[in-house]
C-alpha positions in Angstrom: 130.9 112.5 117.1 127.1 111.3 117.9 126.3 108.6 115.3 122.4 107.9 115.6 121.7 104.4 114.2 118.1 104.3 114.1 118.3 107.6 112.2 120.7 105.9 109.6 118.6 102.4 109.4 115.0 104.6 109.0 117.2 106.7 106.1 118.2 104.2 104.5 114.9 101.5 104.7 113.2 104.6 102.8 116.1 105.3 100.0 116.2 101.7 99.3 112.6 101.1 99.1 112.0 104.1 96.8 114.4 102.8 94.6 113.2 99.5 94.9 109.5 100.9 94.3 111.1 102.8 90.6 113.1 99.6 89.5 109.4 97.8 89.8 107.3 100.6 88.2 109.9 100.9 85.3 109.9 97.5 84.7 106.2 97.6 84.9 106.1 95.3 88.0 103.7 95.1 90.9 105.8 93.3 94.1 103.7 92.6 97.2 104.5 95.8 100.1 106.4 93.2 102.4 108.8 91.9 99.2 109.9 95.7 99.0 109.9 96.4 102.7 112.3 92.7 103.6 114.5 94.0 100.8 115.0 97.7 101.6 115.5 96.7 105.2 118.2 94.3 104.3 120.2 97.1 102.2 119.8 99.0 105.4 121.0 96.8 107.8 124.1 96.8 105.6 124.5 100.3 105.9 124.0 100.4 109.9 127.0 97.2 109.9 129.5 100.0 108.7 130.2 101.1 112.4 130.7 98.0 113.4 134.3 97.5 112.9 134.7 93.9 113.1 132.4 93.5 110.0 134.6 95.7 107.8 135.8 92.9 105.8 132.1 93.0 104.1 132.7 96.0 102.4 134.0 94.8 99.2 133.4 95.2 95.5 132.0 91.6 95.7 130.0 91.5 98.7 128.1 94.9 97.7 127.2 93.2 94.2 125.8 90.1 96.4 124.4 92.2 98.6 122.3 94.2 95.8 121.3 90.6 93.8 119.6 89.2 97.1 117.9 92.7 97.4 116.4 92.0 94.1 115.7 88.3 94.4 113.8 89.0 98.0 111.8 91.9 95.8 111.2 90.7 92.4 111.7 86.9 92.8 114.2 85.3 90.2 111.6 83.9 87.7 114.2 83.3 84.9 117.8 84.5 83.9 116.4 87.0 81.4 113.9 88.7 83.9 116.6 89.1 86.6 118.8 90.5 84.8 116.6 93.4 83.7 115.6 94.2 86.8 119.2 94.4 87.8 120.1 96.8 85.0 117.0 98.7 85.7 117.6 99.0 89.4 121.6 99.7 89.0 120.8 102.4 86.0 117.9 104.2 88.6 120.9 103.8 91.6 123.5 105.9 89.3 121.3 108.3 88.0 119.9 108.8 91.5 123.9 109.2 92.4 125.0 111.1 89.7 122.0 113.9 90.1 122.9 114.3 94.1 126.4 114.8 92.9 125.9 116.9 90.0 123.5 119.4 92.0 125.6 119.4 95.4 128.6 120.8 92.8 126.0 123.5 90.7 125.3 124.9 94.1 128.8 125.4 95.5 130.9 128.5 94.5 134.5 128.1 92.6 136.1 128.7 95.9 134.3 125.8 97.4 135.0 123.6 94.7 139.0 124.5 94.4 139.4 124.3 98.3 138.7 120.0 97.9 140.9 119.7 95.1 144.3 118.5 95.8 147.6 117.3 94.1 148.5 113.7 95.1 151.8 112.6 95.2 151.8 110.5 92.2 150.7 113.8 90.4 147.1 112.8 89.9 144.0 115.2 91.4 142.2 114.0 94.4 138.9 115.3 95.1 137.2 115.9 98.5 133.2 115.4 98.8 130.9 116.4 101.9 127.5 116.5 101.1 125.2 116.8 104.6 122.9 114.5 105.5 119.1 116.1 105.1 120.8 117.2 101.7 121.3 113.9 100.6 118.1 112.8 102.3 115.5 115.3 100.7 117.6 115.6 96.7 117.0 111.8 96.3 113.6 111.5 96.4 113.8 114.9 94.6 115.8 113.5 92.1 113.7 109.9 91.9 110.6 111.5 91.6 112.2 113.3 88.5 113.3 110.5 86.8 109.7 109.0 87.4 108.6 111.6 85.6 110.7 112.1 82.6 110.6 108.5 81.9 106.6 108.5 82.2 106.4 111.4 79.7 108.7 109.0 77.4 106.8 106.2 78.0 103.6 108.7 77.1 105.1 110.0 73.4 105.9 106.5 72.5 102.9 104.8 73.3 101.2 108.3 71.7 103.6 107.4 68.0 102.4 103.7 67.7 98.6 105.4 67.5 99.8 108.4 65.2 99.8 107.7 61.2 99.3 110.1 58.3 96.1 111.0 56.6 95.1 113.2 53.7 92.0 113.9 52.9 90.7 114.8 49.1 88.4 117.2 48.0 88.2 117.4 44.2 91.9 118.3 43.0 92.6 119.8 46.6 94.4 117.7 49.3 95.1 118.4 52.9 98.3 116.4 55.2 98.8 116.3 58.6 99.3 113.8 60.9 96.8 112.3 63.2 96.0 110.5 66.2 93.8 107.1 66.4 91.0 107.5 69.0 89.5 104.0 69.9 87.5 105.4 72.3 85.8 108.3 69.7 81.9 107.2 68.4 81.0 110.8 66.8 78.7 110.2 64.2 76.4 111.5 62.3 73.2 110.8 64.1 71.3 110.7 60.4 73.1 109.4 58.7 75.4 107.4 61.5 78.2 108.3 58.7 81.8 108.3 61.2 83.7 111.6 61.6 86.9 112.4 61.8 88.2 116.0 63.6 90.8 118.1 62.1 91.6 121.6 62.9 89.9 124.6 61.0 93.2 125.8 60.5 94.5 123.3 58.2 91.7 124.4 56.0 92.0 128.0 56.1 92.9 128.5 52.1 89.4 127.6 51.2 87.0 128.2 54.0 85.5 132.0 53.7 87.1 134.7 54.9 84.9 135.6 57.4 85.3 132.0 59.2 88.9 133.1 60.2 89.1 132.6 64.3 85.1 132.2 64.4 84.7 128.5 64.6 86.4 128.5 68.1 83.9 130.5 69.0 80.9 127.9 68.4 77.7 128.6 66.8 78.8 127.1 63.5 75.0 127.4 62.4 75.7 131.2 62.4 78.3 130.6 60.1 76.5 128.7 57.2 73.5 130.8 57.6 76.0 133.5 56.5 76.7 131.4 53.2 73.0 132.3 52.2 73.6 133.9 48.4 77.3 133.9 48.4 79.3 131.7 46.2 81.4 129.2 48.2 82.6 125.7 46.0 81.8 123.4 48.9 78.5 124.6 50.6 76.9 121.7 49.2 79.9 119.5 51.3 78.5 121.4 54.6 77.4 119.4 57.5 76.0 120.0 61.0 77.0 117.5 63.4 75.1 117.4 66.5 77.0 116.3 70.1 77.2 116.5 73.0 80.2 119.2 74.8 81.7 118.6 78.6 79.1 120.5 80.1 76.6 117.6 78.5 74.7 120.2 76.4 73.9 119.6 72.7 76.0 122.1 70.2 77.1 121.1 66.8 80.2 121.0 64.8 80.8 122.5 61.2 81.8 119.3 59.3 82.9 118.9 55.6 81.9 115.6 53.0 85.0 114.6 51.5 85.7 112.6 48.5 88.0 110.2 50.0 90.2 109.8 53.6 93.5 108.1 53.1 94.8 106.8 56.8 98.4 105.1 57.0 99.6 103.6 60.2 102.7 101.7 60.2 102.4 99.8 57.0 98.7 99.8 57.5 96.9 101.7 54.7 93.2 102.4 54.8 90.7 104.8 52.4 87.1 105.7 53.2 84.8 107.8 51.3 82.2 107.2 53.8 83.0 109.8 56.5 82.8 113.6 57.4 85.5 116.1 58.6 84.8 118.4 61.6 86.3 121.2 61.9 88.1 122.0 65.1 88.7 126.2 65.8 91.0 125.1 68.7 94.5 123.1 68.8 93.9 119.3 69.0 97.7 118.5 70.5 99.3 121.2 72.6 102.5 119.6 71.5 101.5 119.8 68.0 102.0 116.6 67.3 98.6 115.7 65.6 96.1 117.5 63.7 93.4 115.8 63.3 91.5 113.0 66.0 90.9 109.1 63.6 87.4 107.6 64.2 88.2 103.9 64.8 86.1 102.9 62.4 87.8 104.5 59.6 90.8 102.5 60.2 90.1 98.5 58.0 91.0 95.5 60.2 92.2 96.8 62.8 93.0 95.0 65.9 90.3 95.3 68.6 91.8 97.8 71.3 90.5 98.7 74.7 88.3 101.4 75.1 88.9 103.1 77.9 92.9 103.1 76.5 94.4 106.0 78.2 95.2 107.3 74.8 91.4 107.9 74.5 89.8 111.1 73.9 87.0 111.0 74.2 84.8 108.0 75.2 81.0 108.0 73.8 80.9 111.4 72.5 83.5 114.3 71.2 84.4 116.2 74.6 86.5 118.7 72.8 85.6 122.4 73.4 
């Protein structure tokens, strides 16, 4: 048998610095290049000193532990108990899921007879089991599998960042109320340019009960000055409420939005609670959250004390002016 070292060291150095390069992006940690590279070449080295048979002694329970908490203190630094140790149990957790997917996918694509032919009887009575996984199959799954991982825990990281912007609002109209939940924007300045009076989007649909019957699936469209213009001698409750709110689209060309005066806006965030009576509803033909897990967009400044937040917040949507089409 041909054992190529440089193969195994070069193998290795990249395993161990992708899953060096997770442990510091999950712990939301930016080592220096050489920090990651010294470490992932030490792990390496340790792999590459299994064919020398002299050093077998080294591979022990012990001396791999050792070996993986100089890996992190050559790529993280030690800083204090607390920090180390979280980097350990990120970089350990990343390790075994890493392990445990290579495992579980090298068994989903065998058949049964593959799988019974490593299974054996040992003497004590206990079941023994046989695992050969090739090399470019190991090689190619883990980053697979890491880059997977990354991405589940980013789209976590995503809907809880999402929740801690997300409250509930209901917004009153005489004796009729509308619910939903929606999503603080600090990054929206829609306004009336009259009367600079904030406004807050909400999907048409939520309103559907009491907008005409002709609206139905026409305020995607646009034109919304079509659509009062309609109005002209029919009898709806709230034309007087009507609003046309001038912005500007993606395509940076003026069009307007259909927006309703309310009689108050009720915003709860946490155990935050804030009403406004100074604001206008537009109404959005589209779906705000492909997830559904808004309904309507909060202008920042409908939200009382409030603690200042960065603009350009990736949970912005929009910056200067509503973007939404």
């Amino acid at each position: 048998m041909v054992v190529y070292i440089d193969l195994i060291f070069i193998t290795n150095l990249l395993i161990d610095g992708a899953l060096l390069w997770l442990t510091a992006w999950m712990r939301k940690q930016r080592p220096s290049w050489w920090r990651l590279i010294t470490s992932a070449a030490i792990g390496a080295l340790y792999v590459v000193m299994m064919f020398v048979p002299q050093l077998s002694f080294m591979y022990t329970f012990m001396l791999k532990i050792g070996l993986s908490l100089i890996m992190l203190w050559v790529a993280f630094g030690f800083g204090s108990l607390q920090h180390y140790i979280r980097n350990m149990g990120a970089f350990y957790m990343i390790n075994f899921a890493a392990a445990g997917g290579i495992i579980g996918i090298h068994y989903l694509l065998q058949n049964s007879g593959e799988i019974f032919s490593g299974i054996w009887f040992t003497a004590s009575g206990g079941l023994s089991f046989e695992l050969k996984i090739g090399f470019w199959f190991t090689f190619i799954l883990v980053f697979v599998i890491l880059l997977w991982f990354k991405l589940v825990q980013s789209t976590r990281r995503t809907l809880e960042n999402r929740h801690t912007y997300i409250g509930e609002v209901k917004v009153q109209i005489g004796d009729y109320s509308v619910s939903c939940k929606g999503l603080l924007d600090t990054g929206n300045q829609l306004n009336d340019p009259l009367t600079r009076i904030p406004v807050m989007i909400m999907e048409a649909s939520l309103w559907e009960d009491r907008l005409p019957p002709s609206w139905k699936g026409r305020l995607a469209g646009g034109e919304p000055d079509k659509l009062v213009l309609e109005l002209d001698g029919t009898d709806f409750e709230w034309q007087d409420r009507l609003r046309l709110v001038p912005y500007r689209g993606v395509n940076r060309d003026v069009a307007f939005m259909l927006a309703i005066k309310p009689d108050v806006v009720e915003i709860r965030i946490g155990d935050q609670v804030s009403q406004a009576t100074r604001v206008l509803i537009g109404l959005d033909g589209g779906q705000l959250s492909h997830e559904r897990t808004y309904q309507a967009i909060i202008h920042p400044d409908l939200i009382q004390d409030r603690q200042e937040t960065d603009s350009s917040s990736p949970l912005s949507v929009a910056q200067t002016t509503h973007t939404h089409s």
